[in-house]
Backbone as a ProteinNet text record, in pm:
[ID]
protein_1_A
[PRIMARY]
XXXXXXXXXXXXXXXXXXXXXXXXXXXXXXXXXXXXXXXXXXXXXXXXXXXXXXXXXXXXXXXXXXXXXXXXXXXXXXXXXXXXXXXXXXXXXXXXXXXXXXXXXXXXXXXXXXXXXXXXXXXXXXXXXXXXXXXXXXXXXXXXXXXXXXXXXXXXXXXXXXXXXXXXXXXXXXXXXXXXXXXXXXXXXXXXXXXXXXXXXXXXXXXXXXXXXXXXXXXXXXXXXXXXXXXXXXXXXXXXXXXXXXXXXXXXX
[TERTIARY]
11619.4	11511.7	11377.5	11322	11156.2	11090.7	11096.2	11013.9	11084.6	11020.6	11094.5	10989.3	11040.4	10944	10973.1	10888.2	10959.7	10823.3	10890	10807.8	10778.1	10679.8	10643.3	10573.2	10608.5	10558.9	10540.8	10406.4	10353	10301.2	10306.3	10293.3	10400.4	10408.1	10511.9	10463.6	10493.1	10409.3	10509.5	10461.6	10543.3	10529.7	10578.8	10584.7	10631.4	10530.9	10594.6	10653.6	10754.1	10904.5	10905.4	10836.2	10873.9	10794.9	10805.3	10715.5	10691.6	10821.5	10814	10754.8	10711.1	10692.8	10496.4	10480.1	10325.2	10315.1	10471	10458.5	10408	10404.6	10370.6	10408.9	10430.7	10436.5	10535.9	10653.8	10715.5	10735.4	10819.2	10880.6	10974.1	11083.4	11110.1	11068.1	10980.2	10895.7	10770.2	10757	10647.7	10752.9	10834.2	10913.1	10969.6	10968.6	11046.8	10908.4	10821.4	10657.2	10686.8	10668.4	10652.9	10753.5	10887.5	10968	10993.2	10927.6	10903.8	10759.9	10692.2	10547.8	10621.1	10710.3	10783.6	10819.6	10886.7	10980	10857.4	10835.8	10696.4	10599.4	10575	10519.2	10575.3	10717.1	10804.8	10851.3	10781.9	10826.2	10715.8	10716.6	10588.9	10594.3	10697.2	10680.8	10590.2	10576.3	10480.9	10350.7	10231.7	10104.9	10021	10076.1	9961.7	10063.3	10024.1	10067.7	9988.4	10037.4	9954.8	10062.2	10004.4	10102.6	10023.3	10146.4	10101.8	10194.3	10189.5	10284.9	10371.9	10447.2	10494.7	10459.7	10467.2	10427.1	10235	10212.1	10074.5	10011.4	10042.1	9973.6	9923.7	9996.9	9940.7	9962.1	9898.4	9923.4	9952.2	9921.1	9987.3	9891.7	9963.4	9895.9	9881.6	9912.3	9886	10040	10022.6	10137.4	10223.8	10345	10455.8	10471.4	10414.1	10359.7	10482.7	10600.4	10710.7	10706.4	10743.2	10748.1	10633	10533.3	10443.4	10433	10464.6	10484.9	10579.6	10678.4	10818.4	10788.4	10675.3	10593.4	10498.8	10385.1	10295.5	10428.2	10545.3	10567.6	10609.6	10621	10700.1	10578.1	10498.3	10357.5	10282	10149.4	10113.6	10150.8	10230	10270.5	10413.5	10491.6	10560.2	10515.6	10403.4	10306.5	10205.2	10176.9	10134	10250.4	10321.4	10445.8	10490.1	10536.9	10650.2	10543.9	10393	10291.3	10168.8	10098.5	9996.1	10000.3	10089.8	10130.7	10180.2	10277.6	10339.5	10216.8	10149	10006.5	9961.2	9907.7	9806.2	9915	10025.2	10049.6	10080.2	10086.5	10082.2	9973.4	9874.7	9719.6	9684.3	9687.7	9644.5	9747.9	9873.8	9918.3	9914.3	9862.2	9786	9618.5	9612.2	9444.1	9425.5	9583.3	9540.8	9680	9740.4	9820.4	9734	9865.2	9779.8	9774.2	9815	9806.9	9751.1	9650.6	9562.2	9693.8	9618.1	9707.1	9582.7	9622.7	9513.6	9635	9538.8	9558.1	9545.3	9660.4	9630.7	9654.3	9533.4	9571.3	9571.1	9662.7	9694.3	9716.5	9657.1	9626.7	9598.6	9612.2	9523.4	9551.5	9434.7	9461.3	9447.2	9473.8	9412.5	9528.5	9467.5	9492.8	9538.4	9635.4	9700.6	9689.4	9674.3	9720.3	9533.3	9479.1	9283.4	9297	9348.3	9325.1	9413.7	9510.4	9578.3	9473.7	9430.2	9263.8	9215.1	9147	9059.9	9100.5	9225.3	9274.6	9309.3	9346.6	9367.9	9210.8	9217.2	9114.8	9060.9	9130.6	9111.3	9135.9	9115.9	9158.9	9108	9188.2	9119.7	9216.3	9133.3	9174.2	9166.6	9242	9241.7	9127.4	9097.6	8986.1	9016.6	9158.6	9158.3	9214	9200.9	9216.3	9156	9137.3	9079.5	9108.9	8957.7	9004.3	8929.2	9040.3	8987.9	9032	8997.5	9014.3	9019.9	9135.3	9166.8	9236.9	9220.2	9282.4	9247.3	9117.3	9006.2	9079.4	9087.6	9198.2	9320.2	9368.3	9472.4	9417.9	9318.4	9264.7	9282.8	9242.4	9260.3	9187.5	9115.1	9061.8	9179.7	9138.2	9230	9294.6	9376.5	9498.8	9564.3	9547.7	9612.9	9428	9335.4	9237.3	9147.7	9121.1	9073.2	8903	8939.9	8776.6	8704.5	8750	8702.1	8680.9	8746.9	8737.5	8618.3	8697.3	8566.6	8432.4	8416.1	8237.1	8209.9	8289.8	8217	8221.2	8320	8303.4	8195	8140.8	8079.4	7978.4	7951.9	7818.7	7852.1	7791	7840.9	7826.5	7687.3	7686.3	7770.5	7820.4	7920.3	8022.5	8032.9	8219.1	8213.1	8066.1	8098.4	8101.7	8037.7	8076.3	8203.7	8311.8	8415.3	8513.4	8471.7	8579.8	8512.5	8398.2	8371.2	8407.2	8418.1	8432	8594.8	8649.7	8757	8765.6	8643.5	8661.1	8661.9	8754.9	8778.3	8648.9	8675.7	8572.2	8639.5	8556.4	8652.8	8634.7	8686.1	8716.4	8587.4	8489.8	8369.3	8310.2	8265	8216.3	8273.4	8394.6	8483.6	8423.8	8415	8345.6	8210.4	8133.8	7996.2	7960.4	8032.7	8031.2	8098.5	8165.7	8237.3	8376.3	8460.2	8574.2	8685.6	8689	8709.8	8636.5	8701.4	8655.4	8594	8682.8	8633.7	8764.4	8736.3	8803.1	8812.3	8960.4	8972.8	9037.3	9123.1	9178.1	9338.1	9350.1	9512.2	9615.5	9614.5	9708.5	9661.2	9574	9562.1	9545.8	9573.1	9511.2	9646.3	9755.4	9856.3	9831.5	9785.7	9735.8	9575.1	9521.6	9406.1	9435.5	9485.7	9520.3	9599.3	9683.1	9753.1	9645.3	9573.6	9449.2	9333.8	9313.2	9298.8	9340.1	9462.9	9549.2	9549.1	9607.1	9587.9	9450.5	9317	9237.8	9213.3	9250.7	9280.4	9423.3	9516.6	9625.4	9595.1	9500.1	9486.9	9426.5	9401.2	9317.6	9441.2	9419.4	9506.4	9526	9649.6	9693.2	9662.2	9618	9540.1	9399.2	9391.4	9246.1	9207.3	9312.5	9310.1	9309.5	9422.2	9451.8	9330.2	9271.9	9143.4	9012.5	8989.9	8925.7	8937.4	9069.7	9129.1	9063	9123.5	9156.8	9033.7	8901.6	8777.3	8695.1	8694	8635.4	8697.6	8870.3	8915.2	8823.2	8813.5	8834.1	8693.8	8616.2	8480.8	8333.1	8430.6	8311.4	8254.8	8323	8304.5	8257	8205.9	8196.9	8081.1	7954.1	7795.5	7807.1	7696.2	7693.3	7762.5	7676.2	7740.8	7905.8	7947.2	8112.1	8151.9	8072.7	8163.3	8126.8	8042.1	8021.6	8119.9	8160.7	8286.1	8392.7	8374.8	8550.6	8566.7	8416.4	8433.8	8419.6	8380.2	8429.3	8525.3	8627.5	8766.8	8836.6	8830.9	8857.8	8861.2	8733.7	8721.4	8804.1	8781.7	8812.3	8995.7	9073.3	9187.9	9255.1	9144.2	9144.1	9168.2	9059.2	9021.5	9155.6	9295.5	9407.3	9508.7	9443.1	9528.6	9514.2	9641.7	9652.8	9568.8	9502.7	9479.5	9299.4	9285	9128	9100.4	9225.6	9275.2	9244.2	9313.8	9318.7	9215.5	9136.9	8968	8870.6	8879.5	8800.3	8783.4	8941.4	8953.8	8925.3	8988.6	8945	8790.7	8702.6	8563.9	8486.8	8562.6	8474.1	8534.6	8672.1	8662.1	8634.8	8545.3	8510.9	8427.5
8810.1	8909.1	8841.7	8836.4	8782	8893.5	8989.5	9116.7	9247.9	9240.4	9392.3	9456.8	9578.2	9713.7	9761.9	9799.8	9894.1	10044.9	10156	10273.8	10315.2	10344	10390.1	10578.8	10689	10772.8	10772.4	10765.6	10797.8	10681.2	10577.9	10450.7	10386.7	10269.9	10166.7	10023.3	9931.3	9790.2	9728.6	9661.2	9558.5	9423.1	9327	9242.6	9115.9	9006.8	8920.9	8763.3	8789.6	8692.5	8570.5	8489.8	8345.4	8290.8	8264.2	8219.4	8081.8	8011.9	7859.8	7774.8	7894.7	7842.8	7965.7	7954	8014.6	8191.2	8223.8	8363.4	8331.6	8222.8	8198.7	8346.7	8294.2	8430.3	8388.7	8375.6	8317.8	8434.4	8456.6	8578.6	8712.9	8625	8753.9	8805.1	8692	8816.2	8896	8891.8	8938.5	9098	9037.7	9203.3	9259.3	9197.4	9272.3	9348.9	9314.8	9392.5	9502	9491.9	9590.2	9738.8	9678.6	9738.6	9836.1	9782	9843.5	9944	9929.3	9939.7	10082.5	10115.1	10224.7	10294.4	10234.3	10319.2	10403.8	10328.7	10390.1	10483.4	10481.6	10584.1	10696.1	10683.3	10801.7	10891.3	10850	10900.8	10939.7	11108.6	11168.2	11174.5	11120.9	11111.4	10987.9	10904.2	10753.3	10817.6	10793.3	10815.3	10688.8	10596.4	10477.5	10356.7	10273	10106.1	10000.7	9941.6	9801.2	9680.3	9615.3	9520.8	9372.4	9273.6	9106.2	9075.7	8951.4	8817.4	8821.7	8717.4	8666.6	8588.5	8574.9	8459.3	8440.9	8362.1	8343.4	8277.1	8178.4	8080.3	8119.9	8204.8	8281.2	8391.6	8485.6	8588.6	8557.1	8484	8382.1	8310.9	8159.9	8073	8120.4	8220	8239.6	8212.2	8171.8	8143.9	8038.3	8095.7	7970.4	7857.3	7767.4	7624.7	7645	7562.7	7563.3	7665.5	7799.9	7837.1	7849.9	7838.9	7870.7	7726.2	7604.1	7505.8	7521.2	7559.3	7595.5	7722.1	7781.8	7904.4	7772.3	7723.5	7685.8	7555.1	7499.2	7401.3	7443.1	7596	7652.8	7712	7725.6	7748.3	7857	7848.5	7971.7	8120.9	8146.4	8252.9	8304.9	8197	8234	8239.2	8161.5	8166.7	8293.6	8339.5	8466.9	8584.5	8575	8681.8	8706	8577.6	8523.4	8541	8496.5	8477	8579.5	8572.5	8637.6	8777.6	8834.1	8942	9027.7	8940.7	8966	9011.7	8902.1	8921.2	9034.2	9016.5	9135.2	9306.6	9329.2	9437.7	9441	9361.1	9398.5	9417.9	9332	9325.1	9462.1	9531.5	9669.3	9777.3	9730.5	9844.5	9847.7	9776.6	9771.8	9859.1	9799.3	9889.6	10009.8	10043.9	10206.1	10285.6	10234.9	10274.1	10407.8	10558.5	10664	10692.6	10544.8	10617.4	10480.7	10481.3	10345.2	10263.9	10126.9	10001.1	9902.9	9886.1	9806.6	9689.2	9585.8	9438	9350.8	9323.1	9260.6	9106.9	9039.5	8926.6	8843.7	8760.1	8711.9	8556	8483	8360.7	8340.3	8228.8	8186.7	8305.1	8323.1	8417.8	8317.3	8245.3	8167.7	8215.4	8205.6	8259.8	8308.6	8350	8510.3	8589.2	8539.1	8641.6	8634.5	8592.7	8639.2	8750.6	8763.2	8833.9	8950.6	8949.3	9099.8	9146.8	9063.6	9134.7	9186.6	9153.3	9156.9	9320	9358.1	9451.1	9530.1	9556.5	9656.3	9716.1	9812.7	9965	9892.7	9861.4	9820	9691.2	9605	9512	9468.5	9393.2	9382.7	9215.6	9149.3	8981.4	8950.8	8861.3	8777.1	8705.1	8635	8575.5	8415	8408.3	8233.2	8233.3	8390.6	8338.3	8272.9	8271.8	8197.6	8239.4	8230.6	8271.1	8197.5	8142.8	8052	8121.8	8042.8	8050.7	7868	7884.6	7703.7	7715.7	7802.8	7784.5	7680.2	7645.8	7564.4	7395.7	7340.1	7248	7204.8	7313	7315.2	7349.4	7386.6	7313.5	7447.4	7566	7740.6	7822.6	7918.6	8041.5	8111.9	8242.1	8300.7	8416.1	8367.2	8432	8619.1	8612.4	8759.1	8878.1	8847.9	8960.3	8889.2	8798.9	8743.9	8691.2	8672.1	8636.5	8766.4	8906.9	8956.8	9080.1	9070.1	9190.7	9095.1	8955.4	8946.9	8896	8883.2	8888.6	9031.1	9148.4	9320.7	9305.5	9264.6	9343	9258.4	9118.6	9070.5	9013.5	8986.9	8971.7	8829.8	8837	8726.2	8581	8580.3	8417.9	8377.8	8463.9	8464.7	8442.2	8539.8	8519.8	8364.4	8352.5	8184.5	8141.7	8116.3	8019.8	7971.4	8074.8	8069.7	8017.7	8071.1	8018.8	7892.5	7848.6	7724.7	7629	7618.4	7532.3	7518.2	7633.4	7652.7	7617.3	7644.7	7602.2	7708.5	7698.9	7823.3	7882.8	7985.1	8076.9	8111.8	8127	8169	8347.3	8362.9	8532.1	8608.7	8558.4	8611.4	8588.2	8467.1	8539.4	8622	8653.4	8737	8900.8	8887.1	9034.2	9035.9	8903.5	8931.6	8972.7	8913.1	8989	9098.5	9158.7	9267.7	9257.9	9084.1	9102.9	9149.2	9167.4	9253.8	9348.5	9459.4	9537.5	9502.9	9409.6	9357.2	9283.2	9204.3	9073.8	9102.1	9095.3	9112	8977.6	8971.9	8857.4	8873.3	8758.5	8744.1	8866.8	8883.3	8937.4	9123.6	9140.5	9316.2	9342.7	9209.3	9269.4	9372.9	9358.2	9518.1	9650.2	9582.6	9764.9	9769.7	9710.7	9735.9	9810	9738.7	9832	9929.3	9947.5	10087.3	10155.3	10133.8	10243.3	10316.4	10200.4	10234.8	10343.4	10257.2	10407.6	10505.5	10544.8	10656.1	10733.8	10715.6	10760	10799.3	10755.1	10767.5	10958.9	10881	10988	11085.3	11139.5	11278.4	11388.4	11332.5	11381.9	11422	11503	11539.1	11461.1	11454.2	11368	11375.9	11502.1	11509.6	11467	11470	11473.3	11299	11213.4	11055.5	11020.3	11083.3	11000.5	11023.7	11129.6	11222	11159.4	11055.4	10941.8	10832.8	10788.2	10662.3	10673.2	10760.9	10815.1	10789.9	10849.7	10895.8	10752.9	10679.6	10527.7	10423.3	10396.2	10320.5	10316.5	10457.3	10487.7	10481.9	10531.2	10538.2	10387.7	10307.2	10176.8	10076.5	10077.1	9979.8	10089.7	10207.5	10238.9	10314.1	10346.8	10365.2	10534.5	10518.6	10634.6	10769.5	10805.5	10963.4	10957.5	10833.1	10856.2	10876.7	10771.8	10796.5	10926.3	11017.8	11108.6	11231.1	11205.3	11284.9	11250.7	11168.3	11125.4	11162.7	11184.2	11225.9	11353.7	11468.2	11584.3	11644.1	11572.8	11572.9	11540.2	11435.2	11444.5	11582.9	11613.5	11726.7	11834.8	11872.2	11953.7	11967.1	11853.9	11839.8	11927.1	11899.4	11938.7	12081.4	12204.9	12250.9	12382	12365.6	12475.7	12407.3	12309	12236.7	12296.5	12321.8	12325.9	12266.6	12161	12059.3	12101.5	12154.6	12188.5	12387.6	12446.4	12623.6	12566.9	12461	12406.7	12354.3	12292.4	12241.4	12334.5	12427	12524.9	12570.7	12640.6	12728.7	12725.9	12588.1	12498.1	12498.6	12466.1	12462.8	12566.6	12672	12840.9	12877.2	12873.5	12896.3	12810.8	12784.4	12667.1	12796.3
9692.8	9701.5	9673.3	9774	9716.5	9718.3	9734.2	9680.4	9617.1	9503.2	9409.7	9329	9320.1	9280.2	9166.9	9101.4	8990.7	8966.2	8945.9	8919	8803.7	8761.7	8629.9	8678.1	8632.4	8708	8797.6	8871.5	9017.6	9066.9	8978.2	9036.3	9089.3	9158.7	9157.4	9196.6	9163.5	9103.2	9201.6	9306.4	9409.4	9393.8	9341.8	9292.4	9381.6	9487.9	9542.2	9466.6	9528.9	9393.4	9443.2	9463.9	9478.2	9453.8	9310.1	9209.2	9243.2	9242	9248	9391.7	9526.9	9615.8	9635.9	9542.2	9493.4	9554.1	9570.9	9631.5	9776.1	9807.4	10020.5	10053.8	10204.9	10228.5	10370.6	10369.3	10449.5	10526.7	10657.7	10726.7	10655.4	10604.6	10567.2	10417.4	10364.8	10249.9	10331.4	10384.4	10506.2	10539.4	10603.4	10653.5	10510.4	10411.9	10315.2	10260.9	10239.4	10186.2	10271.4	10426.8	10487.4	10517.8	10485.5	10433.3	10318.6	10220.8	10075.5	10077.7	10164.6	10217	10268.2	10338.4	10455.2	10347.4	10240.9	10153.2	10051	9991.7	9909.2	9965.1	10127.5	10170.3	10209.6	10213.8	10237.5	10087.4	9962.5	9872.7	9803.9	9800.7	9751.1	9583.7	9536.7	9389	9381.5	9463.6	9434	9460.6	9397.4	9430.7	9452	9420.7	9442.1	9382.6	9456.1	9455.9	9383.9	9316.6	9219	9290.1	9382.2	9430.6	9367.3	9307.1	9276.4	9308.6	9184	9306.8	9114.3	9138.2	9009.7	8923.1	8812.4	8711.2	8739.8	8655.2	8600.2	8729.5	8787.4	8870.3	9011.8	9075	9213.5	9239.5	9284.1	9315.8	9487	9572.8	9706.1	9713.6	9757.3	9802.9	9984.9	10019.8	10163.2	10259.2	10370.6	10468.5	10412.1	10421.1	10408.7	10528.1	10508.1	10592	10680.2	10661.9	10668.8	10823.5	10789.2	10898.4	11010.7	10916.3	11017	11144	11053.1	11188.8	11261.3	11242.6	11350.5	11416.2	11413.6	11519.3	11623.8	11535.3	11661.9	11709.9	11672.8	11741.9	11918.8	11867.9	11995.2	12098.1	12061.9	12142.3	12107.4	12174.2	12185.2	12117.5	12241.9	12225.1	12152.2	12083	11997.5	11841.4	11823.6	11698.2	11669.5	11831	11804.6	11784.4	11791.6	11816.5	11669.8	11627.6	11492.1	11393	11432.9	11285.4	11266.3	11383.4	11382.4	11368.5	11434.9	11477	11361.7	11282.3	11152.8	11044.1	11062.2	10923	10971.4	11113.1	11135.1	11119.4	11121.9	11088.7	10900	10882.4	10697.9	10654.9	10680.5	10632.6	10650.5	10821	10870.8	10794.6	10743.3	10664.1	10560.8	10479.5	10380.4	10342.1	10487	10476.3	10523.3	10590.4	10625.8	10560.8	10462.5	10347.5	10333.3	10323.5	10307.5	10161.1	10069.6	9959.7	9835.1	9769.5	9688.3	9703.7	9730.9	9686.7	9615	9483.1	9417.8	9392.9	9465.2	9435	9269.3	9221.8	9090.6	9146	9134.9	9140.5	9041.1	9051.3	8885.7	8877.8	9007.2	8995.1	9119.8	9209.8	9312.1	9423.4	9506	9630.5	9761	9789.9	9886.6	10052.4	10157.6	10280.6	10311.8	10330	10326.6	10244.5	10084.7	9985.6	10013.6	10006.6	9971.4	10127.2	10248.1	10343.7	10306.7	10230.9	10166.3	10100.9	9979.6	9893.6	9938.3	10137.6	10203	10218.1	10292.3	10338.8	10237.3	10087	9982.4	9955.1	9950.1	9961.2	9792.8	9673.2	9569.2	9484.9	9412.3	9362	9250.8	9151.4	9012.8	8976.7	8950.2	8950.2	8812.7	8765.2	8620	8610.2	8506	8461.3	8566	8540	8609.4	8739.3	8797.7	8976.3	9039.6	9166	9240	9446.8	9477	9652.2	9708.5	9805.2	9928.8	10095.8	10157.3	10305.6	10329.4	10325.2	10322.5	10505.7	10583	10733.6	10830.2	10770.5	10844.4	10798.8	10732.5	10700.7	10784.5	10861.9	10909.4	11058.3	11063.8	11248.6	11278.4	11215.1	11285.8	11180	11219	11176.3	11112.9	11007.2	10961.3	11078.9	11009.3	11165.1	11084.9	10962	10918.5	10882.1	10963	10984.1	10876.9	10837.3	10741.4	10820.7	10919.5	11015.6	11063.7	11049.4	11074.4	10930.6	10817	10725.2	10617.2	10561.1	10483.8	10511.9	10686.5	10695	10688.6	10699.8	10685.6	10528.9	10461	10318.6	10225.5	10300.8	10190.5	10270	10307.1	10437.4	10546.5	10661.1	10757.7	10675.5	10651.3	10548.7	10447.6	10386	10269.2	10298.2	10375.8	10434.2	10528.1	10582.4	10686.9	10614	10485.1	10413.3	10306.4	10314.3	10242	10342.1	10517.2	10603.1	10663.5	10641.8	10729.6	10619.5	10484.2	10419.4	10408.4	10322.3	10266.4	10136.8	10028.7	9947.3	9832.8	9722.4	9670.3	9608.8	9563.3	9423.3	9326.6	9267.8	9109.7	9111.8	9025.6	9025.4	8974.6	8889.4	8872.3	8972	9082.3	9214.4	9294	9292.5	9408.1	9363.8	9249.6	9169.2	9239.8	9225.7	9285.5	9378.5	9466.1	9607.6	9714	9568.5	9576.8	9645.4	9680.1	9718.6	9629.3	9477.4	9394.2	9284.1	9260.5	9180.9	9033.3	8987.6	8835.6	8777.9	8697.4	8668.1	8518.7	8482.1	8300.7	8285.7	8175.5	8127	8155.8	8117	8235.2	8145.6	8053.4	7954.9	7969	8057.9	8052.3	8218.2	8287.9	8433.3	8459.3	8442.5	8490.4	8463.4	8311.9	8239.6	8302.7	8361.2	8411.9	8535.6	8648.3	8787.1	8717.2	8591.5	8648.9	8571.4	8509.2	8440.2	8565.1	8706	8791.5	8877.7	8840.4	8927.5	8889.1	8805.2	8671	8690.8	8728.5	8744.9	8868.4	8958.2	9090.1	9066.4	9091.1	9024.7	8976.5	8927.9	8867.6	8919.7	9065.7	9152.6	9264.4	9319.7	9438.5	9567.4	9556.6	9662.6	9791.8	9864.1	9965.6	9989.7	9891.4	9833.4	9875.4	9772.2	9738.3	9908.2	9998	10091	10180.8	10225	10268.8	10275.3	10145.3	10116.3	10177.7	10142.7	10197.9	10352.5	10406.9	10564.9	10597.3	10538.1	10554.6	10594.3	10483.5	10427.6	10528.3	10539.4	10585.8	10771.8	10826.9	10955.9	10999	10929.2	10924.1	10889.2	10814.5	10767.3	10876.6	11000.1	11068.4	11205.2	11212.1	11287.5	11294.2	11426.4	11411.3	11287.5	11271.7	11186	11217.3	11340.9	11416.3	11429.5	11454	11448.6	11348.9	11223.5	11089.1	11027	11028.3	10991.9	11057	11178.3	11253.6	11201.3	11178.1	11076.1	10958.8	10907.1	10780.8	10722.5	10889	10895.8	10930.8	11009.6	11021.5	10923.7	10810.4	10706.8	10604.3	10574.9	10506	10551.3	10708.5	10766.6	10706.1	10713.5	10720.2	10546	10430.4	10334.2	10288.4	10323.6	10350.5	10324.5	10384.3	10350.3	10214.4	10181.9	10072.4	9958.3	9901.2	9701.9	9636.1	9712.1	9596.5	9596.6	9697.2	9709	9654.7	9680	9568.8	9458.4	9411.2	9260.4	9206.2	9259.9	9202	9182	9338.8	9314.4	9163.8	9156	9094.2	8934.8	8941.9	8804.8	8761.4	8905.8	8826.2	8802.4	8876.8	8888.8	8718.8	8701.5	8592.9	8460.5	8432.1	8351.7	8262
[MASK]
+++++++++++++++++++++++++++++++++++++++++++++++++++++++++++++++++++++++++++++++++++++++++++++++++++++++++++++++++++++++++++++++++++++++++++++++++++++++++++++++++++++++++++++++++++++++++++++++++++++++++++++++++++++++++++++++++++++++++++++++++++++++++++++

């Protein structure tokens, strides 16, 4: 098993298991995320996800090398099929997850695992992580959405300069430029995302995803659209419990 879960209430903490190979991200820990990714969204007792890696040293060093050369040895188009293809649907189900997934990263994030960061709605890093875009090394752009999410979330110069170099950052700039939320010390970052969550969680679940839905669908798109999305959003709200229940809560105050 390189990936296992465990639930605490309405959370559940996904944990990638191959500690000794930096949590990579070989194929079938790739389908097993996405797998666990299916299950967790089919279960309305879960309200939100805190996904890391194992042990102190990475939260992923990115693609498992290994396979990824036995993709391009076969060409083209079996590297897009076997690799690209693979990232780009975890990364995107990650980012349009209808329900928070806050990223604990808990030691290096570098190329795949920094393009999961890229793609979680939330994230909260240890004091001694670290994120690169090391793809450029290896003679290719980031192949799991990584060339196109962190020049939107942190500006084009910023993001060129993390992928033209490949050289890491430490976790107090990743805060700076908002590729995470905020950075504690290695010994509280779990109880930090689930305190996240937890605050998240107390809010109605239509409500949380309504957001998600709203933000995810809406950021990359001209104003007048995102504002339609973000009345279809509301709109969608609108016969829910969870919006009887606020009301009602604040009228009677």
């Amino acid at each position: 098993m390189t990936v296992r879960s465990e639930r605490d209430e309405h959370v559940v903490t996904i944990t990638i298991d191959r500690e000794p190979k930096l949590n990579a991200l070989d194929y079938p820990t790739i389908d097993a995320l996405l797998t666990e990714l299916d299950r967790v969204d089919a279960d309305d007792r879960v309200r939100a996800v805190v996904l890391t890696g194992a042990g102190r040293r990475a939260f992923s060093a990115g693609a498992d090398i290994p396979s990824l050369a036995g993709s391009i040895a076969g060409g083209p188009e079996r590297a897009l099929r076997e690799f690209v293809r693979r990232g780009h649907t975890l990364t995107r189900r990650i980012e349009e997850f209808p329900k928070p997934v806050i990223v604990a990263v808990n030691g290096l994030a570098h190329g795949g695992g920094c393009e999961i960061t890229e793609a979680a709605p939330l994230a909260v890093a240890a004091e001694h992580a670290t994120f690169a875009k090391p793809e450029i090394s290896l003679g290719f752009p980031p192949p799991f959405g990584g060339s196109q999410r962190l020049p939107r979330h942190v500006g084009r110069k910023r993001g060129l300069e993390m992928i033209l170099t490949g050289d890491p950052i430490p976790a107090a700039r990743a805060a700076e430029i908002g590729l995470v939320n905020s950075v504690v010390p290695a010994g509280e970052l779990l109880d930090a995302a689930r305190d996240l969550a937890s605050r998240i969680t107390r809010h109605a679940p239509t409500a949380v995803a309504a957001c998600l839905r709203a933000v995810t669908r809406g950021i990359n798109l001209p104003i007048d659209e995102g504002l339609a999305v973000e009345a279809a959003c509301f709109a969608a709200t609108v016969p829910t419990e969870g919006v009887r229940t606020g009301l009602r809560r604040f009228l009677d105050r």
